[in-house]
ZAVO-542938 format. One line per field, with one value per residue (C-alpha): x, y, z; residue number from 1. Coordinates in Angstrom, 2 decimals. Example, Ala and Ser with C-alpha at 12.3 -4.5 7.8 and 13.67 -1.06 7.14 Angstrom:
<recs>
east <- 12.30, 13.67 .
north <- -4.50, -1.06 .
up <- 7.80, 7.14 .
pos <- 1, 2 .
</recs>
This chain:
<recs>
east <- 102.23, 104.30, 103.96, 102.17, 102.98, 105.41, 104.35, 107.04, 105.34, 107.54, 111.44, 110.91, 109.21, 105.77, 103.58, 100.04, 98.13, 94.84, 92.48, 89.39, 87.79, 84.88, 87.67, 90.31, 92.96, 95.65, 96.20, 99.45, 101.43, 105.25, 107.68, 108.96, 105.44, 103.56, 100.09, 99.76, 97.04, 97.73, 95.33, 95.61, 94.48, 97.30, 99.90, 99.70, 100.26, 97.26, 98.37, 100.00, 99.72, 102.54, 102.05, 103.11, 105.32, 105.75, 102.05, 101.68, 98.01, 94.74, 91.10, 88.68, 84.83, 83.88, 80.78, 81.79, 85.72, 87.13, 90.84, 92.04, 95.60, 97.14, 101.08, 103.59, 103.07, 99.34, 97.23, 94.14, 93.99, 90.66, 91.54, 88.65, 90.42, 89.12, 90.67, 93.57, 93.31, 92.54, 91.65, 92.12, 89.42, 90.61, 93.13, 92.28, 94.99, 93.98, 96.88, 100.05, 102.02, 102.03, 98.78, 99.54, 96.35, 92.87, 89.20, 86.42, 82.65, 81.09, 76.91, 77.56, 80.10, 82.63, 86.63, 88.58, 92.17, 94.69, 97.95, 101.60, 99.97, 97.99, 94.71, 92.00, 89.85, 86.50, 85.57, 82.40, 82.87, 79.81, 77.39, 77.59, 77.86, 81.85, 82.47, 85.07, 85.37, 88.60, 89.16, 91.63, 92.13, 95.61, 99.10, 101.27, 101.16, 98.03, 98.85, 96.26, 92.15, 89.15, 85.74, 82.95, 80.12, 77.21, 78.05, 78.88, 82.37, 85.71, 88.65, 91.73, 95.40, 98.37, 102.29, 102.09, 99.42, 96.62, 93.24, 90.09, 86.46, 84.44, 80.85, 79.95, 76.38, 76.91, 76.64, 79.83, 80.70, 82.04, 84.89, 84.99, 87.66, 87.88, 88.63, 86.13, 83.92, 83.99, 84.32, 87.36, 89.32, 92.94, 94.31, 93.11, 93.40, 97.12, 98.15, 97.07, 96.29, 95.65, 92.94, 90.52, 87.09, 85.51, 89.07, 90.44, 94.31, 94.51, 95.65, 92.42, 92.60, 91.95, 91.78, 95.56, 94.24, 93.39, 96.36, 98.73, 96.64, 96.17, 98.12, 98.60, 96.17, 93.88, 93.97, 92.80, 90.31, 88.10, 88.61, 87.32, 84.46, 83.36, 84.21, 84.31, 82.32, 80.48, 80.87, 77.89, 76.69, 77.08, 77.21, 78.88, 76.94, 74.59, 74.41, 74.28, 73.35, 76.37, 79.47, 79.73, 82.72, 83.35, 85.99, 86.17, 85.56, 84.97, 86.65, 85.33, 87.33, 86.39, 87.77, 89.01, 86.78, 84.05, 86.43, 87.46, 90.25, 89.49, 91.70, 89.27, 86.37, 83.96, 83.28, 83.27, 79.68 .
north <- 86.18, 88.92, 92.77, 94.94, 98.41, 100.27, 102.85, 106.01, 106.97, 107.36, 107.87, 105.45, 102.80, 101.96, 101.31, 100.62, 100.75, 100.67, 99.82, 101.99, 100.30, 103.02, 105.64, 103.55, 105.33, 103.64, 105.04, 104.49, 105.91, 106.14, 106.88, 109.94, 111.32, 111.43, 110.26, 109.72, 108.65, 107.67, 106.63, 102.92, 103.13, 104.88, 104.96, 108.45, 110.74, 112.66, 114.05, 113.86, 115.24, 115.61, 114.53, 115.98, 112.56, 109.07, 108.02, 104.48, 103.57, 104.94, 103.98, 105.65, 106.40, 105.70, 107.80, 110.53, 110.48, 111.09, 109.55, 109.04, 108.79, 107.86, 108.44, 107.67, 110.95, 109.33, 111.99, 111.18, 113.41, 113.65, 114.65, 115.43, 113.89, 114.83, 113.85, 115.87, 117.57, 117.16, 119.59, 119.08, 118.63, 118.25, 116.49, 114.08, 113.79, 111.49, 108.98, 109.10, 107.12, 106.42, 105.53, 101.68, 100.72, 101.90, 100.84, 102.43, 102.09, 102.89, 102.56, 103.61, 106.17, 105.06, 105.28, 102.91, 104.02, 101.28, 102.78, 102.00, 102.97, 99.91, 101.34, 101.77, 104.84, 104.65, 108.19, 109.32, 110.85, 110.97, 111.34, 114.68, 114.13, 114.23, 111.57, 109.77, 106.78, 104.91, 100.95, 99.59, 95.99, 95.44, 95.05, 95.52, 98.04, 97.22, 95.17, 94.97, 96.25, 94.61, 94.90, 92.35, 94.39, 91.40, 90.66, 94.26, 93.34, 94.64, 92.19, 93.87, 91.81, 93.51, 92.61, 89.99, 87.65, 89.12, 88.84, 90.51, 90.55, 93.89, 93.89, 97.20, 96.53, 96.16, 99.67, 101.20, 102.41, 105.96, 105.94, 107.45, 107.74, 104.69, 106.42, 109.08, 107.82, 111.54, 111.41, 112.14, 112.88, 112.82, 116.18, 115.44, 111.69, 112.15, 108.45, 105.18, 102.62, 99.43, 99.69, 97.06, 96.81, 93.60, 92.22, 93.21, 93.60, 95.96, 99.42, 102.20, 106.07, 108.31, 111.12, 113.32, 114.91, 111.00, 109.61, 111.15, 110.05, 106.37, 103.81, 99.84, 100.12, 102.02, 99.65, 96.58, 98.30, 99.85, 96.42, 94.47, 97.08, 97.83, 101.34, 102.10, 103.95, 102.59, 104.44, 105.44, 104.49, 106.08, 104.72, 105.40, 108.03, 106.51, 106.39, 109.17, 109.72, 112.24, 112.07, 115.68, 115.25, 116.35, 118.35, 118.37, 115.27, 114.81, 111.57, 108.65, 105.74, 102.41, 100.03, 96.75, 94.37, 94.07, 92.32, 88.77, 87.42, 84.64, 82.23, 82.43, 81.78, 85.03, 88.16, 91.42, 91.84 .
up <- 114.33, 112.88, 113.38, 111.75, 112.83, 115.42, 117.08, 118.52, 121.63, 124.39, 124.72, 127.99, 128.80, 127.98, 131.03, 129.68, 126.42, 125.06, 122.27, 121.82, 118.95, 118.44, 117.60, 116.54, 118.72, 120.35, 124.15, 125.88, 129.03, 129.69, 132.16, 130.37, 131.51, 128.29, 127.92, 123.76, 121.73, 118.02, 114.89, 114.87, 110.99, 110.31, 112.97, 112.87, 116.58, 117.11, 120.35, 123.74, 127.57, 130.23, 133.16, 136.54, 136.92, 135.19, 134.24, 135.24, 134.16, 132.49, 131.84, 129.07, 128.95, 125.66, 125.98, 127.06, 125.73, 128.74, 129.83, 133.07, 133.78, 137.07, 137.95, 139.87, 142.28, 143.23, 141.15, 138.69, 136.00, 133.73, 130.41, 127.46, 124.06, 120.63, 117.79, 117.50, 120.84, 124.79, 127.21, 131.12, 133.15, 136.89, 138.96, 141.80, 145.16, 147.30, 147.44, 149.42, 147.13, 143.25, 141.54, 140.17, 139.03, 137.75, 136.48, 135.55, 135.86, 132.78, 134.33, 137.68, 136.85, 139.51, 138.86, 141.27, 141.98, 143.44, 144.81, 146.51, 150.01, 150.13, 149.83, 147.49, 146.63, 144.92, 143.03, 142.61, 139.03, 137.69, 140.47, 141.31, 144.96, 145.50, 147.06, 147.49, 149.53, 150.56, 151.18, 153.09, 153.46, 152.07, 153.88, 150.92, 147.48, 145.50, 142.35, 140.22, 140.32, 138.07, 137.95, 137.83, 136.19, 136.26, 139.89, 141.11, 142.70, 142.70, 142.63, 143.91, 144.63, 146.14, 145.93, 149.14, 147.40, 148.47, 146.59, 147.92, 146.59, 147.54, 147.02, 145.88, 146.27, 150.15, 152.67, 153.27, 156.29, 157.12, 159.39, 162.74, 165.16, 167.12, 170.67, 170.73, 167.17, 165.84, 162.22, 160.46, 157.38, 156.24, 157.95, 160.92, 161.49, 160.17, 162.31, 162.79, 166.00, 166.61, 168.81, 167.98, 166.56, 166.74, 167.08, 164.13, 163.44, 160.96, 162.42, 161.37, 161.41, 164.98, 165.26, 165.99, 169.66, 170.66, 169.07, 171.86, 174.70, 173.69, 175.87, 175.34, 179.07, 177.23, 174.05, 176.18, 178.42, 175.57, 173.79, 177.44, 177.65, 174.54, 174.86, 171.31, 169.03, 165.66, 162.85, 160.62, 157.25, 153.83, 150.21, 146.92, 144.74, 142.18, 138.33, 135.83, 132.53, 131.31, 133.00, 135.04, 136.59, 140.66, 141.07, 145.05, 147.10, 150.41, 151.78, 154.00, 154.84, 155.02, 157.57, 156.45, 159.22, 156.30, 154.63, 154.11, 151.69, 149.28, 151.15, 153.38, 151.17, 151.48, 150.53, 152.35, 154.24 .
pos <- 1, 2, 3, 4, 5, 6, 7, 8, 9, 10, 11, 12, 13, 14, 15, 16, 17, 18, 19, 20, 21, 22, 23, 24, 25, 26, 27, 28, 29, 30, 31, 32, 33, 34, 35, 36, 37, 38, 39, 40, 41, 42, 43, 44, 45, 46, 47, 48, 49, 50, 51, 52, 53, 54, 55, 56, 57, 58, 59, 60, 61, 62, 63, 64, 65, 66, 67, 68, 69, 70, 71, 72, 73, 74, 75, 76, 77, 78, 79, 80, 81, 82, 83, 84, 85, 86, 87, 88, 89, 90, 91, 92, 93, 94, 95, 96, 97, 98, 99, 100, 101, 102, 103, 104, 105, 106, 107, 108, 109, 110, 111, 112, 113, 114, 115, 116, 117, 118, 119, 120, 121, 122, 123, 124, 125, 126, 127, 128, 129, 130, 131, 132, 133, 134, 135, 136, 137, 138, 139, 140, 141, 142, 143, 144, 145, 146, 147, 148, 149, 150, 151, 152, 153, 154, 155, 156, 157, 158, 159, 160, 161, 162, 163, 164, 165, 166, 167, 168, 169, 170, 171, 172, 173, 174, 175, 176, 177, 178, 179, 180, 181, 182, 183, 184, 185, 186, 187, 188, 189, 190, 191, 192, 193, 194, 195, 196, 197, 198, 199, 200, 201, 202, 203, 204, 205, 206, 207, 208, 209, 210, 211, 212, 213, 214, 215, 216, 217, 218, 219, 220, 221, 222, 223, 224, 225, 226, 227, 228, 229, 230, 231, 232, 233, 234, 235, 236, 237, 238, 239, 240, 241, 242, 243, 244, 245, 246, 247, 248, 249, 250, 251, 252, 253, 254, 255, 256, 257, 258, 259, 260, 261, 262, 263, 264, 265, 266, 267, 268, 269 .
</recs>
């Protein structure tokens, strides 16, 4: 095999590229912050995008010619390319660490972001409900993210050898505090607990007024008693025919008991 044609894209290195055979562009990210796209005909730069930080990964909806870029800050931007142009859409926060890894949903409109801070968010792009739901059932920085689209499962792996399936066709489950089971978001569930759920080890959000008054006396009681509240039921947005994107999301966080590694031979339930 010998080359055929070099591309100058980035003054750093290159962290991802990709082949859009429809358009013929060439996509690629860098960690001197430039998203690029180039005429693979011709090897020609049709145009670039700086990012807030070093972009790390990126997906593309043929359809509707929309990029997304993730970076090492943990933002999502949505960028419109035409052929010698983009515009920007929006930008999605919702990680605490850098964005390593993303995958999009062409038929259901879904964009799954895997980041440093071991979790996973699933964004409702293009169903016009902003939502945005986040997995957790990882102890180290997520890896790696793929989608099964026949079987409607996402395969994520993260840096201690973890592999889990998620079936996306399964109810997810909003996430409540565990002491007093009101439901809560990000600012206000700012810390984490081990207080047990069906006996699982993970530590899960509560809420940051029942954070201070939790003791390990408390922990075992509520887990002896059953003194803890289920959370309620919600699920990813459904399909659309145009990609509208959401520009503000409203998160819910999944707990990690519906979860089950392949070395232990399941899938989440």
């Amino acid at each position: 095999m010998t080359p055929t044609r070099t591309y100058s894209a980035h003054q750093s290195r290159v962290t991802m590229v990709l082949f859009i055979l429809e358009m013929e562009w060439m996509l690629s990210t860098g960690q001197d912050k430039l998203f690029t796209w180039h005429c693979s005909e011709t090897g020609e730069r049709l145009g670039n995008y700086r990012t807030t930080a070093c972009a790390s990964c990126l997906q593309f909806d043929v359809e509707t010619r929309h990029v997304f870029v993730g970076d090492h800050s943990g933002q999502v931007t949505i960028l419109k390319l035409e052929q010698d142009n983009c515009s920007l859409i929006t930008t999605f926060k919702g990680h605490t660490a850098g964005v390593t890894s993303l995958c999009w949903d062409p038929v259901q409109r879904l964009l799954f972001s895997g980041s440093s801070d071991h979790s996973i968010i699933i964004w409702d792009i293009g169903g016009r409900k902003g939502m945005a739901l986040e997995l957790q059932g990882h102890r180290d920085k997520i890896q790696s993210i793929a989608y099964a689209h026949h079987s409607r499962q996402l395969i994520s792996c993260s840096a201690d050898g973890g592999i889990v399936v998620w079936n996306m066709d399964v109810e997810r489950q909003e996430h409540h505090c565990r002491k007093c089971g009101k439901a809560v978001c990000g600012k206000c569930s700012s810390k984490s607990s081990t207080i047990p759920l069906m006996g699982f080890e993970f530590e899960v959000r509560v809420c940051d007024s029942c954070y201070d008054s939790i003791t390990d006396e408390q922990h075992n009681r509520d887990t002896e008693e059953g003194h803890i509240a289920l959370p309620s039921h919600s699920r990813p947005g459904g399909h659309s025919s145009t990609l509208e994107i959401s520009c503000h999301f409203s998160f819910r966080r999944m707990g990690p008991r519906a979860l089950q590694s392949l070395s232990h031979g399941g899938t989440p339930c």
